[in-house]
N, C-alpha and C positions, 0 to 999 in steps of 0.2 A: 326697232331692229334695223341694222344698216343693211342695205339694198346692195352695196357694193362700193369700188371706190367710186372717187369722184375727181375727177382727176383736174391737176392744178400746173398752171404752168405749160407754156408752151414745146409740143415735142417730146415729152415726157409724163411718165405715167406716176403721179404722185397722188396720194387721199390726203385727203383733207386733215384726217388725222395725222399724218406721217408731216405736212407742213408743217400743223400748228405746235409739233413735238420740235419740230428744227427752226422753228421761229423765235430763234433768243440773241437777243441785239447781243453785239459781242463785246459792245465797252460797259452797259451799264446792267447788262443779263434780263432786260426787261423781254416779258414774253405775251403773246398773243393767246385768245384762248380758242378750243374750236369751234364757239358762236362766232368768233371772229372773223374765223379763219372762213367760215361756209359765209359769214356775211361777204366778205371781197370776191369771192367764188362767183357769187349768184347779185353781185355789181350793188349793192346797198351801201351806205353811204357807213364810215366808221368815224371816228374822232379821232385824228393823227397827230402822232408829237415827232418830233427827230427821232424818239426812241422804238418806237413802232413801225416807223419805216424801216431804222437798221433792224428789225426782228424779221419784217417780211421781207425784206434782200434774202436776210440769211436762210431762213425757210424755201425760200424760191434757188437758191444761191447761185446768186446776180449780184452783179456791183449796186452799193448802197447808190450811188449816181444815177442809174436807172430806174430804180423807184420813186427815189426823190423828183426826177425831172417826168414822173408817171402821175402823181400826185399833185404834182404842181398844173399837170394838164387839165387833168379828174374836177381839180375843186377851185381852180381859180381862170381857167383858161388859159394862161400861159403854154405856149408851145416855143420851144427851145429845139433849132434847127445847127447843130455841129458844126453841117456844111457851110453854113452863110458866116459861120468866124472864119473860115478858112478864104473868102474872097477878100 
């Protein structure tokens, strides 16, 4: 039985279910499901392609660039600083 939402996303009051329904990549319609969706929720590691990141931008809806450069932090360490292309 759900407890209530769970909310997703910064600032905003989103469940878990209501994400994992608005998580459909918009060029190839691939979607998440919401074992997935509570997996990134509660920080568990998932298996990421190009197409599941555009599914969580669009669930979250954020620029596909801010997931991708969130993922690249997540799982390889890579941190990408905006500011330092600009000096």
């Amino acid at each position: 039985m759900d407890a209530g939402p769970d909310p997703v996303g910064e600032g905003r009051l989103l469940t878990i279910r209501v994400f994992a329904e608005r998580a459909i990549d918009p060029v190839t319609g691939t979607t998440i499901s919401k074992s997935t969706a509570g997996n990134l929720v509660t920080g568990a590691r998932i298996k990421i392609t190009p197409e599941i990141l555009g599914a969580i931008a669009a669930g979250l809806g954020v620029p596909l660039r801010l997931v991708q450069a969130a993922a690249a932090e997540q799982y390889v360490g890579l941190v990408l600083d905006d500011s330092a292309a600009s000096e």
